[in-house]
C-alpha positions as CSV (number, residue, x, y, z in Angstrom):
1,X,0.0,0.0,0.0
2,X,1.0,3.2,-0.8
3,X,-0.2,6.6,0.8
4,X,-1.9,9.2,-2.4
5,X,0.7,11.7,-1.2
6,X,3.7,10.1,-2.4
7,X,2.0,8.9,-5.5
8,X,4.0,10.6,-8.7
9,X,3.6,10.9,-12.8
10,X,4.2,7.7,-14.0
11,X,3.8,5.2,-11.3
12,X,0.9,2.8,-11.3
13,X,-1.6,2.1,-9.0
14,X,-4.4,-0.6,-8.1
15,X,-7.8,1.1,-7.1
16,X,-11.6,-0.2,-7.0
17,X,-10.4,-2.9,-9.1
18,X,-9.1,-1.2,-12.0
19,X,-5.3,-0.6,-12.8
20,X,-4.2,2.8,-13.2
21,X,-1.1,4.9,-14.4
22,X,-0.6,8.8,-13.2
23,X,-0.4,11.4,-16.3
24,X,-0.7,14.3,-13.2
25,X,-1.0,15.4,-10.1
26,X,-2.3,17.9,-8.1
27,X,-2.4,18.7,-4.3
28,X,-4.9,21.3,-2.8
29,X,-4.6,22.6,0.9
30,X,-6.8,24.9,2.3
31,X,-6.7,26.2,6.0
32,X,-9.3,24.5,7.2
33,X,-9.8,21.5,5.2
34,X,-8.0,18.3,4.4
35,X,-5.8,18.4,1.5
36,X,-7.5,17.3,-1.8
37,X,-6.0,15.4,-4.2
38,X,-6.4,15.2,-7.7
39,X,-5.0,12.5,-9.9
40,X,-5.1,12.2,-13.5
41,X,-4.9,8.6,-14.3
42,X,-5.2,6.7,-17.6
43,X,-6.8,3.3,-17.4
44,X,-3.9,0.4,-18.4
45,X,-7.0,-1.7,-19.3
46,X,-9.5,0.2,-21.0
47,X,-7.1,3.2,-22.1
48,X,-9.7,6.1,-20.5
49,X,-8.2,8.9,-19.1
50,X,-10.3,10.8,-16.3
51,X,-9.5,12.0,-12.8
52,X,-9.8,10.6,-9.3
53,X,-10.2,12.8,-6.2
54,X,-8.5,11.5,-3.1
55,X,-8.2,12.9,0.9
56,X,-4.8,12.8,2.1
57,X,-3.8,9.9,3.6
58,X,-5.8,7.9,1.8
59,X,-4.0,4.5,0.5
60,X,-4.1,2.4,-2.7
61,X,-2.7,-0.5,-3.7
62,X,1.1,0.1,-5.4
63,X,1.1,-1.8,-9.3
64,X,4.7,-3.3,-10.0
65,X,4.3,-3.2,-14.5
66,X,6.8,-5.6,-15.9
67,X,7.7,-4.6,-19.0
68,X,9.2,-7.2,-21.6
69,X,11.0,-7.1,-24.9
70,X,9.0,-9.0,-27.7
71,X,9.1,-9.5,-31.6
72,X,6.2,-8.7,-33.5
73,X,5.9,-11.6,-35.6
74,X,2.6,-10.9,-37.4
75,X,-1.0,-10.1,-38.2
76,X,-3.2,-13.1,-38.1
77,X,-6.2,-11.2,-39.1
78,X,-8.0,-11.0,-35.5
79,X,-4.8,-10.6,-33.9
80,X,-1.2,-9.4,-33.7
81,X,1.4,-12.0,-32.7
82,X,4.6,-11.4,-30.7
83,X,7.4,-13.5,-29.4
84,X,9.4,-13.5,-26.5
85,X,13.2,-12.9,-27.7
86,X,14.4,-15.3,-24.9
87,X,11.7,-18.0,-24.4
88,X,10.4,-17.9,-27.8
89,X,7.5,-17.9,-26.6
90,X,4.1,-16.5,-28.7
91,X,1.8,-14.6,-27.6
92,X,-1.6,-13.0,-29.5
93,X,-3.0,-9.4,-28.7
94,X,-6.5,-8.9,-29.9
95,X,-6.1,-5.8,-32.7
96,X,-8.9,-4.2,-31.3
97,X,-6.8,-3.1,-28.5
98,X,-4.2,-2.2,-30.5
99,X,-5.9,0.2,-33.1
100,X,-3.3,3.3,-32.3
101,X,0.0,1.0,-32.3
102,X,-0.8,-0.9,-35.2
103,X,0.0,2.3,-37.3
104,X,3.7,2.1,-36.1
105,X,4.4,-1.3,-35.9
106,X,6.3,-3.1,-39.2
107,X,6.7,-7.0,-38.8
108,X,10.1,-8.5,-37.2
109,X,10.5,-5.5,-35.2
110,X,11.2,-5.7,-31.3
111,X,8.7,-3.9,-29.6
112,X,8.3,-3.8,-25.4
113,X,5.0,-5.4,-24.2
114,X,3.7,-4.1,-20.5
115,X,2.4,-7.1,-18.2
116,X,0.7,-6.8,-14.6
117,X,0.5,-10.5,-13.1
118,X,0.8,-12.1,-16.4
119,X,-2.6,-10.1,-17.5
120,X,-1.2,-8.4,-21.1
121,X,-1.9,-4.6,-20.9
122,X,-0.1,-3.2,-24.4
123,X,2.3,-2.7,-26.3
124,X,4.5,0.5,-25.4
125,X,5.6,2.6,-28.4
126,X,8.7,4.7,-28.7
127,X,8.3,8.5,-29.2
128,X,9.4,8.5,-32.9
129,X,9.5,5.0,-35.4
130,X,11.2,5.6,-38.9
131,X,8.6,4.5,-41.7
132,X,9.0,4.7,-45.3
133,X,6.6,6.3,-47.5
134,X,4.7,4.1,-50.0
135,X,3.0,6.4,-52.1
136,X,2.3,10.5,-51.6
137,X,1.3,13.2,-54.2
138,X,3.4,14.8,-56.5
139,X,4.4,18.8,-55.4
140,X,2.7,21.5,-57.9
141,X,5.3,24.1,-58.7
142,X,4.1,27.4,-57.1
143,X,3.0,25.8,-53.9
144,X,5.5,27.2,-51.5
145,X,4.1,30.5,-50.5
146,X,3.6,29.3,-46.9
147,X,4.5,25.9,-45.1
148,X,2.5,23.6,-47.6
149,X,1.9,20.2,-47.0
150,X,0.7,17.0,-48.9
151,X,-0.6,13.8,-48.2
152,X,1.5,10.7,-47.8
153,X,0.8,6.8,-47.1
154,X,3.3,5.2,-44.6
155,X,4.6,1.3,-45.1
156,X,1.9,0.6,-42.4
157,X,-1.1,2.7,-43.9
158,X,-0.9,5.2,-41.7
159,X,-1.7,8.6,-44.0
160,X,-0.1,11.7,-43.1
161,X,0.7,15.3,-43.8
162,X,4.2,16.1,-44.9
163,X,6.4,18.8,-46.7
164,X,6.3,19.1,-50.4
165,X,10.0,18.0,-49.9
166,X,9.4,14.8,-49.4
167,X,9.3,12.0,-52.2
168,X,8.4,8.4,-52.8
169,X,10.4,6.3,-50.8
170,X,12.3,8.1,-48.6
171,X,12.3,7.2,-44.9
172,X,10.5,9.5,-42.5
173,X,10.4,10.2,-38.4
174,X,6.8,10.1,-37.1
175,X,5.7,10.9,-33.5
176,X,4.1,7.9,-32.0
177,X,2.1,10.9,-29.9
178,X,0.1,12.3,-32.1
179,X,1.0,10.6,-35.7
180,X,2.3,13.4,-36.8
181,X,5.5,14.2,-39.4
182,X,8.8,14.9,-37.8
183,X,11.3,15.2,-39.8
184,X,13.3,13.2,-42.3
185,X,15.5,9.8,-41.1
């Protein structure tokens, strides 16, 4: 158990049954009231984010995540399947869960899977994957007066907005954030 005071952004926490991380956190004393406590959590399971008001001194249960290193082998159709790099191990992740990581995921890459009592939560993406681009439109000469942009299709079929710059081919930076163009690899 772990008092909500010393709760912090990123540590995990078990509370009516549901499995929390902490995005925020915010403390509230006034003079003659008990401090209030204000924690933005996301939800490991269902991945909602909303906020939970504790009293201090309250407790919850302390979550230990383990995180391990996996290969994702490939997409069955209903699933994704991954493969421990030391057991060999497979293991299948319903694709509904993974609608977001899907985007950034190619096949035979080594991706890290987070685990709470052998209950699989995710898969945990890096800030920024390198993606090639499959197909995008050709720039129209005259198009530069401000920052234009045109569409592109990623290796994974992910579509996004990048500079007229950028060609057929060439490999790109994307934020796993917000899915967004960064910058060239």
């Amino acid at each position: 158990m772990i008092i909500v005071n010393d709760l912090k952004p990123g540590s995990s926490f078990e509370y009516d049954g549901n499995l929390y991380t902490v995005l925020n956190i915010d403390h509230n004393k006034t003079a003659m009231r008990q401090m209030i406590i204000k924690v933005k959590v996301k939800n490991l399971r269902s991945g909602v984010i909303n906020e939970i008001s504790f009293t201090g001194g309250d407790k919850v249960e302390l979550a230990h995540i383990e995180r391990k290193e996996m290969q994702y082998l490939y997409d069955d159709g209903v699933s994704l399947v991954f493969m421990d790099n030391s057991t060999y191990e497979q293991i299948e992740i319903n694709k509904d869960r993974l609608k977001w990581e899907m985007q950034f995921m190619k096949p035979n890459e080594n991706v890290t899977i987070s685990m709470y009592d052998n209950e699989i939560l995710g898969v945990i993406l890096p800030d920024k994957v390198v993606l090639q681009i499959v197909e995008c439109e050709q720039a129209v000469k005259g198009d530069t007066a401000t920052s234009a942009q045109k569409n592109a299709v990623l290796e994974t079929g992910l579509e996004i907005r990048v500079p007229l710059f950028i060609q057929n081919g060439e490999m790109v930076v994307i934020s796993t954030a917000d899915g967004k163009y960064s910058g060239r690899a």
